[in-house]
C-alpha positions in Angstrom: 29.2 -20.5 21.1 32.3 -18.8 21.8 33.2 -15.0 21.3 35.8 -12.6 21.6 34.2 -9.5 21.0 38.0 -7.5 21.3 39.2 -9.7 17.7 36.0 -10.0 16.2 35.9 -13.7 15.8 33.3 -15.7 16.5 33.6 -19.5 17.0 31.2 -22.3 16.9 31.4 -26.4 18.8 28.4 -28.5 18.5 27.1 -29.7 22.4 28.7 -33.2 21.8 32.4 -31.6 20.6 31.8 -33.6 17.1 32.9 -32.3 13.5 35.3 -29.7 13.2 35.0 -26.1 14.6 34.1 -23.4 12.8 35.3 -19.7 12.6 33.4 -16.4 11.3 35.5 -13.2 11.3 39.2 -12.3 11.5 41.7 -12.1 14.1 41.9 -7.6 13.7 39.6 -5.1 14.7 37.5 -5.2 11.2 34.8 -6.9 12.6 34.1 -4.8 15.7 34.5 -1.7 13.1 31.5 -3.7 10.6 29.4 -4.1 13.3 29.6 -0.3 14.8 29.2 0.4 11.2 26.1 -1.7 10.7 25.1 -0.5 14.4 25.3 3.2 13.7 23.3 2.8 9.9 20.9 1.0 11.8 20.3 3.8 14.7 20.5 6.4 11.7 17.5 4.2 9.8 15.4 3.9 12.9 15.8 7.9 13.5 14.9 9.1 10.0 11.5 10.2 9.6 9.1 8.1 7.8 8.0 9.2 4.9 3.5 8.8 5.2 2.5 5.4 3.4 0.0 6.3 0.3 -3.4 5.9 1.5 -6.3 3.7 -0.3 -9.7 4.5 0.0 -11.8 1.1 -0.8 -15.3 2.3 -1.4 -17.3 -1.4 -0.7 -20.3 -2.8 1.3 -19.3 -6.1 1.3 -17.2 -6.8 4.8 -15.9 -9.7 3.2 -14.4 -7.6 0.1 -13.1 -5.1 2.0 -11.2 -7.6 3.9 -9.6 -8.9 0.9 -8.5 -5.9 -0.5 -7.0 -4.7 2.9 -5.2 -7.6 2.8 -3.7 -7.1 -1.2 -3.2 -3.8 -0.7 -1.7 -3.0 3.3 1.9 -4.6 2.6 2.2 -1.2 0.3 -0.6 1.2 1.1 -2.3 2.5 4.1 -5.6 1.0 3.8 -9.2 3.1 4.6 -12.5 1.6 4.1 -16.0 2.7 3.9 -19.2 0.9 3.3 -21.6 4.3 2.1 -21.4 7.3 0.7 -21.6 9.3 4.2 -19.1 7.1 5.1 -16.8 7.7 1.9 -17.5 11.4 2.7 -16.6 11.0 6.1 -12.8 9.2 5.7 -12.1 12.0 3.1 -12.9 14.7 5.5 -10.7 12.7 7.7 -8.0 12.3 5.7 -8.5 14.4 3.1 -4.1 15.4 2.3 -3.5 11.7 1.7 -5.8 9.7 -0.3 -3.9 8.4 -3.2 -6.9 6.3 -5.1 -10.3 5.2 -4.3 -11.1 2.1 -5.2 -15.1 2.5 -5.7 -17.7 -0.5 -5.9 -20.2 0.1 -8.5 -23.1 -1.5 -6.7 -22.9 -0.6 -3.1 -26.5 -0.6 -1.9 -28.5 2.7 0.0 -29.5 5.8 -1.9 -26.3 6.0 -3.6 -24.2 3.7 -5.9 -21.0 4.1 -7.0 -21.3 6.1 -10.1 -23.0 8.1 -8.1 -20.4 8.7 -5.8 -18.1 9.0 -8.7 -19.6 12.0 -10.0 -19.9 13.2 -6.4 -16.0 13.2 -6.2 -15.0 14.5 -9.8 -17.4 17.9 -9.3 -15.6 18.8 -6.2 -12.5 20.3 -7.2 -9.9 19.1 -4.3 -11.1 15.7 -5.7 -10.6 16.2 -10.0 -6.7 14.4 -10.0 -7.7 11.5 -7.4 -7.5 8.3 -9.6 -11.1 6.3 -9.2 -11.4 2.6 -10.1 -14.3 0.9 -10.2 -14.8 -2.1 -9.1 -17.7 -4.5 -10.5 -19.0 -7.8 -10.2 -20.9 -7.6 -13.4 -19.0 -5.8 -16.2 -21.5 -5.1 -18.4 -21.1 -2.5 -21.5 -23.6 -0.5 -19.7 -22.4 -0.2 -16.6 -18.4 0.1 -17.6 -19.7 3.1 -20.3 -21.5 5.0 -16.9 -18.4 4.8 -14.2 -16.6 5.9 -17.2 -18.8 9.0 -18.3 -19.0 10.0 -14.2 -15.4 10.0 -14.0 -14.1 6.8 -13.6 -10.3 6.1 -14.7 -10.8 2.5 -14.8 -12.4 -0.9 -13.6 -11.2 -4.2 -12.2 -13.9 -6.9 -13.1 -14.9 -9.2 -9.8 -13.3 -11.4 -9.2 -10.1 -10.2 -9.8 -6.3 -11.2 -9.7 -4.0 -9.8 -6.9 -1.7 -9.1 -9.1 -3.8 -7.3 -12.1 -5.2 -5.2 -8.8 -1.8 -4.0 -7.7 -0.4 -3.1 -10.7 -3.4 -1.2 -11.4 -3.1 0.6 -8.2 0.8 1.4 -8.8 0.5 2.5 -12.2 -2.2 5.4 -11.3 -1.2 6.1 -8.4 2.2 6.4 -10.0 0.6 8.4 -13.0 -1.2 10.8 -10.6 1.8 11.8 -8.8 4.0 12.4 -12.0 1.0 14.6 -13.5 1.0 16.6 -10.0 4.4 17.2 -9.9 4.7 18.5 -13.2 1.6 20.9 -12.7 -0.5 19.2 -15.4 
């Protein structure tokens, strides 16, 4: 590869000097100008703060779930797991500003399930606008009526589709911070 940087053309030759030669750029200074240009958006981009990622809270006892949902969900979200509820209560503690949704397993095993936990969360004030969704492997009436009545905005069934999970996640997450911006 050939360059002169001072005209801002760029020429390319194969090893064997076969075909034609090729040009990219023009014989003025336009070039050098795009690429301070593109050099100086770039330093301003790599200098800007960066606004937090949302935080996920996945509430699941299964490694192998949790595992699966950190990988859905990190591309977008900052992802927090925790396979109890002392452990639920201790990532809130931690992280207590930031926690955008909790994604809560219904059937986590111990002393507490996740309705349990549900209604744990929604009779704590700081905790009332945090959308909940419950996650369950067996959807029945019964079970989808409880993590509703203890606070429960909605359930994905197990197994679930990427897609139906994230736009779940989105759309409350999104939901939540419309209804806290406009004080409701």
């Amino acid at each position: 590869m050939n360059s002169d940087a001072r005209r801002g053309a760029n020429s390319v030759r194969n090893e064997k000097d076969e075909g034609d030669p090729m040009s990219v750029g023009s014989n003025n200074s336009s070039g050098r100008e795009i690429l301070e240009l593109e050099r100086d958006q770039l330093v301003v981009e790599l200098c800007r703060p960066k606004q937090p990622r949302l935080r996920v809270l996945v509430v699941e006892d299964e490694p192998d779930a949790q595992t699966l949902l950190r990988f859905i969900l990190e591309p977008k979200y900052e992802v927090i797991t925790a396979s109890s509820g002392e452990e639920m209560r201790r990532q809130l503690e931690a992280h207590s500003e930031r926690v955008s949704l909790v994604l809560m397993d219904l059937k986590l095993e111990g002393d507490e399930d996740g309705v349990t936990l549900t209604r744990h969360l929604r009779n704590e004030s700081r905790w009332k606008g945090i959308p909940i969704v419950a996650l369950t492997a067996c959807a029945t009436g019964d079970d989808l009526r409880r993590a509703v009545e203890a606070g429960c905005d909605d359930y994905v069934p197990k197994p679930f589709y990427r897609r139906q999970l994230t736009a779940l996640v989105e759309r409350l997450i999104d939901n939540a911070q419309r209804s806290e911006v406009s004080g409701s």
